[in-house]
Every structure is written in C-alpha cells, then in structure tokens.
N, CA, C and O of each residue as an XYZ file, in Angstrom:
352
protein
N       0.826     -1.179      0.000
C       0.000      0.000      0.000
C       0.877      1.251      0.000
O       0.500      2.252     -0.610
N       1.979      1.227      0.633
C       2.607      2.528      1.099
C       3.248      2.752     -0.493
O       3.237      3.914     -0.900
N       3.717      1.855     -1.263
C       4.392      2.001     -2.637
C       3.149      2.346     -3.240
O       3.184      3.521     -3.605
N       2.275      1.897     -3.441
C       1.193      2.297     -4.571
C       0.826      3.571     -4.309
O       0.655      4.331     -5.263
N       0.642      4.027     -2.984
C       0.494      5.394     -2.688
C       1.210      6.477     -3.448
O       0.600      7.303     -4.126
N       2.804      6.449     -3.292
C       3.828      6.841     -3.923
C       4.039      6.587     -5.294
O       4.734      7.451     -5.828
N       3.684      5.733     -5.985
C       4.044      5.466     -6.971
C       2.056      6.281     -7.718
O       1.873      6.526     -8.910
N       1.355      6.421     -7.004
C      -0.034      7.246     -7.919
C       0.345      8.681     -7.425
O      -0.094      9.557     -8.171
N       1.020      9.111     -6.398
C       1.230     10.218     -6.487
C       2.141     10.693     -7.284
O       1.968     11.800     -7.794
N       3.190     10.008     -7.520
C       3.800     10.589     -8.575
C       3.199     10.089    -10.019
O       4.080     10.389    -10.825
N       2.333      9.592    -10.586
C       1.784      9.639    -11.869
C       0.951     10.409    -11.769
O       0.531     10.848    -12.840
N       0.329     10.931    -10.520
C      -1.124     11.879    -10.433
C      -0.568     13.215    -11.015
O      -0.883     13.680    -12.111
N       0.270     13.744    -10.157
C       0.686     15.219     -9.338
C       0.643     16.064    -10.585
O       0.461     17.274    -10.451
N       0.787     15.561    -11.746
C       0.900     16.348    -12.615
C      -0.830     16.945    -13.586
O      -0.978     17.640    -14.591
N      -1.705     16.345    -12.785
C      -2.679     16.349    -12.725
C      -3.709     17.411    -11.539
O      -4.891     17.736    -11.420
N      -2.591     17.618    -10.935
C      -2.980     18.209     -9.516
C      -3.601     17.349     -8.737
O      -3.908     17.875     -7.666
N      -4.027     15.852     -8.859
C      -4.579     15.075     -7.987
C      -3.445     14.400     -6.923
O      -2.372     14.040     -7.407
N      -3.656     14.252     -5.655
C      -2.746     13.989     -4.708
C      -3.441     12.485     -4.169
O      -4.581     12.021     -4.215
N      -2.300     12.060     -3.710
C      -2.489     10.567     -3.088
C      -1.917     10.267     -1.701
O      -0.699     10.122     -1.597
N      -2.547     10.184     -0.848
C      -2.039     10.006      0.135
C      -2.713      8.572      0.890
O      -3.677      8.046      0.333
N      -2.150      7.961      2.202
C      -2.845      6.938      2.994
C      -3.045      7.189      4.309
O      -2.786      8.322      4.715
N      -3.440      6.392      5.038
C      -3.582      6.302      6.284
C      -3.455      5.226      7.165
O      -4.423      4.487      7.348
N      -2.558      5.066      7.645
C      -2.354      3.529      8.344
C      -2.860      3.129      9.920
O      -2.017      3.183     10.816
N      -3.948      2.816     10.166
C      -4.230      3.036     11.255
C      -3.698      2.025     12.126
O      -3.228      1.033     11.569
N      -3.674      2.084     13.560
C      -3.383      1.306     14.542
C      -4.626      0.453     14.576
O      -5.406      0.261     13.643
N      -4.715     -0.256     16.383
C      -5.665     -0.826     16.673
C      -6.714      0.200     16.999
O      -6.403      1.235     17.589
N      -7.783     -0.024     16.681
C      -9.243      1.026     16.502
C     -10.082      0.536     17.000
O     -10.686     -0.385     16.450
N     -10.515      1.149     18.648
C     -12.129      0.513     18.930
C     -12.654      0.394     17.970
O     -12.437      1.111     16.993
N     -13.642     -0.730     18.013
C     -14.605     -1.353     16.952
C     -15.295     -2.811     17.974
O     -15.078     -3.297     19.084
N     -16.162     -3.064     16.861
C     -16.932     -4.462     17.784
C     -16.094     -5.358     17.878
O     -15.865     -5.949     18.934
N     -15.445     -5.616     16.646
C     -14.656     -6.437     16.733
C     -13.543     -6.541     17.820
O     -13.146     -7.648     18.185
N     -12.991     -5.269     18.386
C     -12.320     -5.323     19.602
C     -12.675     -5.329     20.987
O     -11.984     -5.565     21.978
N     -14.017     -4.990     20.858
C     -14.933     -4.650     21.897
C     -14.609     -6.610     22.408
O     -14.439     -7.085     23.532
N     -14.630     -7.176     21.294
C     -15.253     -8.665     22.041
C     -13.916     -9.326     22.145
O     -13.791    -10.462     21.687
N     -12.729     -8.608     22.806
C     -11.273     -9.277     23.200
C     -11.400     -9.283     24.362
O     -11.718     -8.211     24.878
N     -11.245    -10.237     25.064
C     -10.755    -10.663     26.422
C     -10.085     -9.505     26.993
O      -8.953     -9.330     26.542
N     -10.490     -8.642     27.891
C     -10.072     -7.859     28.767
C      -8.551     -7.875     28.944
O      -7.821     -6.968     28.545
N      -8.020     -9.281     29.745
C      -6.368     -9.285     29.779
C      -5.756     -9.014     28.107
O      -5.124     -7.980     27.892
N      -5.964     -9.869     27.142
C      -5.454     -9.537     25.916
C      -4.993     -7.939     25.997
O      -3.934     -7.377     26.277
N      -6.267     -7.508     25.625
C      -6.093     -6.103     25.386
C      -5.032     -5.355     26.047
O      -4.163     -4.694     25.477
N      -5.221     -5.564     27.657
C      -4.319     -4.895     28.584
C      -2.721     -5.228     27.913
O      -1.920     -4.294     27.876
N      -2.408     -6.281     27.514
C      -1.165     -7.036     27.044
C      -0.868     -6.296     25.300
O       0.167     -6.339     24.634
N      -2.039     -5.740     25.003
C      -1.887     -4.764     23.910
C      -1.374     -3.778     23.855
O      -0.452     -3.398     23.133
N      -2.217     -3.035     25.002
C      -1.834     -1.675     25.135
C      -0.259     -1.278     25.343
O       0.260     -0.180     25.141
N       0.473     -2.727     25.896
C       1.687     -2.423     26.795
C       2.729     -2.310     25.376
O       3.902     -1.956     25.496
N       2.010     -2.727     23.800
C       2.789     -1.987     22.915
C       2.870     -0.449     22.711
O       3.704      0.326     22.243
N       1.816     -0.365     23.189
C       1.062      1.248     22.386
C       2.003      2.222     23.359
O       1.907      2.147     24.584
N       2.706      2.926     22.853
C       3.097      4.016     23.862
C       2.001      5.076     24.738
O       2.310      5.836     25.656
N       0.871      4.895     24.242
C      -0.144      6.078     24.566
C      -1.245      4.950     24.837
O      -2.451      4.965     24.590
N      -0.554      4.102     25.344
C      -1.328      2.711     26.370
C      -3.003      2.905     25.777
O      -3.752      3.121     26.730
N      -3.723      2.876     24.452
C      -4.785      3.049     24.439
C      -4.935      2.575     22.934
O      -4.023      2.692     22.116
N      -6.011      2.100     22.687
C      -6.400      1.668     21.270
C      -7.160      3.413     20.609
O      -7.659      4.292     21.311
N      -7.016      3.413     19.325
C      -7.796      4.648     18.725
C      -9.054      4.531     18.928
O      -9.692      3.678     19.545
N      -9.449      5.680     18.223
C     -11.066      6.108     17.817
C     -11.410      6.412     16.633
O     -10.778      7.081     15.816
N     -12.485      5.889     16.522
C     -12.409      5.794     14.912
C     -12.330      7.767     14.611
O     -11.737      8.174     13.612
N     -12.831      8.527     15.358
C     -12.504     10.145     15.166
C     -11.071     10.484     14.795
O     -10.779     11.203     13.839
N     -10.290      9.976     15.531
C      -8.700     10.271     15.650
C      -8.620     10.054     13.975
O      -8.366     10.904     13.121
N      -8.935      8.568     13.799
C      -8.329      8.783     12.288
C      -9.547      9.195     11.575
O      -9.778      8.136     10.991
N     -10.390      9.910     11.252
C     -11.345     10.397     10.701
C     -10.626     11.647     10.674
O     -10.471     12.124      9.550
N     -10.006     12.481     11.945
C      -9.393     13.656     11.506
C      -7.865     13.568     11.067
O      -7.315     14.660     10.926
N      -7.398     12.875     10.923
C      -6.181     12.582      9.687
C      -6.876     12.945      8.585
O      -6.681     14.000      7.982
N      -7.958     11.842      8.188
C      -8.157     11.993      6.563
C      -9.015     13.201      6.217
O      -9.112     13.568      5.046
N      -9.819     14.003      7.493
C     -10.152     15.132      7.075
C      -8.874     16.630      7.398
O      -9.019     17.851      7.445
N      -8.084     16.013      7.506
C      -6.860     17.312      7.184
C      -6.187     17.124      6.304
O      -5.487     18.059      5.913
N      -6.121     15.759      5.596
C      -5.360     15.525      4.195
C      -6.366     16.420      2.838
O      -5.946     16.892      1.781
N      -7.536     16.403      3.293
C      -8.729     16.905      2.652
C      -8.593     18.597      2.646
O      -9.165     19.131      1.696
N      -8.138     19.193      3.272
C      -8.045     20.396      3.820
C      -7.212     21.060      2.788
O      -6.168     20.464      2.526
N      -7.497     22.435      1.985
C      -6.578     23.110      1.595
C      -5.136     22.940      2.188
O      -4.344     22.559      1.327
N      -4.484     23.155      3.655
C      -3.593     23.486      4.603
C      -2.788     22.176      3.641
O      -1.633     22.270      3.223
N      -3.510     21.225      3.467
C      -2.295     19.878      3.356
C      -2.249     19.619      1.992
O      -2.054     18.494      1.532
N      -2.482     20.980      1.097
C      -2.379     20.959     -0.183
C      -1.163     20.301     -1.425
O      -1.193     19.774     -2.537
N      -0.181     20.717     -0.430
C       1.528     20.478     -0.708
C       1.735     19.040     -0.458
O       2.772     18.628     -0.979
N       0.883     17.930      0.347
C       1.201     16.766      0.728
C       0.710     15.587     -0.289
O      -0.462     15.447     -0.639
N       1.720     14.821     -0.675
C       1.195     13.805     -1.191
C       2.478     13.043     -1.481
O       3.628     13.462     -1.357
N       1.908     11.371     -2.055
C       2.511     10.290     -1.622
C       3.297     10.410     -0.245
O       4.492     10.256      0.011
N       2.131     10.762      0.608
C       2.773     10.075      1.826
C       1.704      9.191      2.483
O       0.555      9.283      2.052
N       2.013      8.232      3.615
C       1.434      7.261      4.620
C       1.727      7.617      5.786
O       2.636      7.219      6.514
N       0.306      8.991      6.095
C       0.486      8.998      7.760
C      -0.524      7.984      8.646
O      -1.752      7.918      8.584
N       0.542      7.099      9.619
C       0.533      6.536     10.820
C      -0.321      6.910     11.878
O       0.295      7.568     12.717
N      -1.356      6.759     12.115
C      -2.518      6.899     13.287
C      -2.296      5.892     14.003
O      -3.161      5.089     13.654
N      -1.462      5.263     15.065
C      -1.616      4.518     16.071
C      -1.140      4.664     17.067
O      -0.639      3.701     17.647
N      -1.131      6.219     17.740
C      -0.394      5.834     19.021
C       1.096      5.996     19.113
O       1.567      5.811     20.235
N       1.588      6.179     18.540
C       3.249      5.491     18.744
C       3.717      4.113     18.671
O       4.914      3.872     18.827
N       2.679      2.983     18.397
C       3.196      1.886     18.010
C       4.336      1.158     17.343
O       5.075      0.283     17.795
N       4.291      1.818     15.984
C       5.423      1.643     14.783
C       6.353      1.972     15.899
O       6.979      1.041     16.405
N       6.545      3.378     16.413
C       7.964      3.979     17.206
C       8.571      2.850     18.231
O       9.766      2.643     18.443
N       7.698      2.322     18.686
C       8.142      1.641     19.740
C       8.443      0.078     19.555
O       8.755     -0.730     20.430
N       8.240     -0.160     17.984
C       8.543     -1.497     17.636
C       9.913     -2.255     17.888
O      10.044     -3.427     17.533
C-alpha cells in the first residue's frame, strides 16, 4: 500500500490530484470490543499512549489531508496509532 500510494502520487501530481494513505493502529470497533479484557491490557503495553484509537482520531487525519492546509502533501502514509510503529 505505502508504494502504490507513492508510486499514484507521482503519476497523479501532474494532474494536480494527490495521493495520500492512512495507516491506522488498533481502533475501537466491535470487533475489539469482544477481546478478552487481559489480551487487550497485554496490547496496550505496545502502544506508547497505552490506548487503542477512535475511529474520530483517524477520521481527523483523513479530514486534514482533505483540507486546503495539506495541499503540498502527497505520496505520503500517515501513521494513526499511538506510537506503536515507534516503539517497535
């Protein structure tokens, strides 16, 4: 994903169309809702910011990639999880 990103932004750009991604962490959802309490706790102890997302958190990534302000940005893959990746 992170290459295809990069590789349509640079065939786009000359188009003025931009490409960007979003890589999210672990994200409340039902599906996490129904993990065993300890699991999770044993999750978090990756997450530097000891907490799973919201689906908002990354909702406002992709509405600031959307934004005039992040006009200049493309082929990139910004990271919504916490500090996870960092702490790998």
């Amino acid at each position: 994903m992170n290459q295809l990103t990069r590789s349509l932004a640079t065939e786009w750009a000359h188009d003025k169309i931009r490409a960007n991604a979003i890589a999210p962490g672990f994200t409340n959802s039902d599906m996490i809702r129904h993990i065993d309490p300890e699991v999770q706790e044993q999750e978090y102890s990756w997450i530097p910011m000891r907490k799973n997302g919201e689906s908002v958190e990354i909702a406002a990534a992709v509405s600031f990639l959307c934004m005039s302000a992040a006009s200049y940005i493309t082929g990139q893959v910004i990271t919504v999880d916490g500090g996870c990746t960092i702490s790998a």
